[in-house]
Steps between C-alpha positions, in 0.01 A plus 500: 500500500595797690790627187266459240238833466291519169522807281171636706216753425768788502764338296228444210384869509911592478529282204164615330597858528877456347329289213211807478785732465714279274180498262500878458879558374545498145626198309826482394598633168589176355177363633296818382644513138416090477152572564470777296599288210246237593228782494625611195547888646834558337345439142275836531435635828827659527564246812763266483800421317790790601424735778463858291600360203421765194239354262445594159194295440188704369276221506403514878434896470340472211255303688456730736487823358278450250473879426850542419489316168847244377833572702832526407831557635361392880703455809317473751502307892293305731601561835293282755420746802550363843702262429755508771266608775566294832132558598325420193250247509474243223323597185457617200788816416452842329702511218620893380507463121681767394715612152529724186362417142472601114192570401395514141534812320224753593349286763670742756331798355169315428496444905597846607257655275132419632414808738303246719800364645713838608842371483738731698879509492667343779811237530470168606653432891620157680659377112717184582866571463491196268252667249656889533711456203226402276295808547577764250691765574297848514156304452209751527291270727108555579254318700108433509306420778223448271749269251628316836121395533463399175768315481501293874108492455513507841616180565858615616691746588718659225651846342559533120770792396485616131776661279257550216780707278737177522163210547664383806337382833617442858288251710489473853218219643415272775379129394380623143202265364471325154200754334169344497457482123864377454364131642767305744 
């Protein structure tokens, strides 16, 4: 009797802290994608699939930014935030949805022009290396406040460039909702 000691009161407080701990690091990435698929987050979310993969599906923004009208030519990224963090806690992840798109002709200038919204020309900052080459070169960029708002609704954070001489827009947002009227 005298070799044999049971795990005791401070060898189950050492294990419940390394399996605390353990809880808190990040899945693997094999293990991360797999669940993502189950959810269903690579098929519009902009989660899942390949890590900053380029999309050039308008069907997700669309959704979103109602106020933009039909898409084309998009390219575009959903970059989960926080990600890789050692000392995040599990839970749901910002995603950055960010990208470049076609708008249809006049839309650009039909934005720009209501005096409520007192768009000002500045260039976009923090664009993804992936997504430089697919801004236009020598864009004349402005940007709203007041369109932000109108756009987000105030449900998320978000920043809407215009090039309303070439109908282009550059998109920078944090976990962008489906519009109300839009449905699910």
């Amino acid at each position: 009797m005298a070799g044999t000691v049971g795990i005791g009161r401070r060898g189950l407080l050492a294990l419940g802290a390394v399996m605390a701990v353990a809880a808190c690091a990040p899945p693997s990435r094999e293990a991360a994608s797999g669940k993502d698929r189950e959810k269903g987050r690579d098929k519009d979310s902009g989660q899942g699939g390949a890590k900053d993969k380029v999309r050039t599906d308008p069907a997700p923004l669309e959704r979103r930014f109602t106020l933009l009208g039909p898409l084309s030519d998009v390219h575009w990224l959903g970059i989960s935030l926080g990600e890789d963090s050692r000392t995040s806690a599990p839970g749901p992840i910002d995603v950055r949805v960010v990208g470049v798109a076609q708008l249809e002709a006049g839309t650009g200038a039909a934005i720009v022009a209501a005096p409520q919204r007192d768009f000002r020309p500045v260039q976009p900052d923090r664009v993804p290396e992936k997504l430089a080459a697919f801004l236009p070169k020598g864009a004349a960029w402005v940007r709203s406040e007041a369109f932000n708002q109108e756009v987000t609704g105030g449900r998320y954070t978000g920043e809407f460039y215009v090039d309303a001489g070439a109908d282009r827009v550059y998109f920078d947002t944090v976990d962008p909702s489906v519009a109300a009227s839009t449905g699910p």
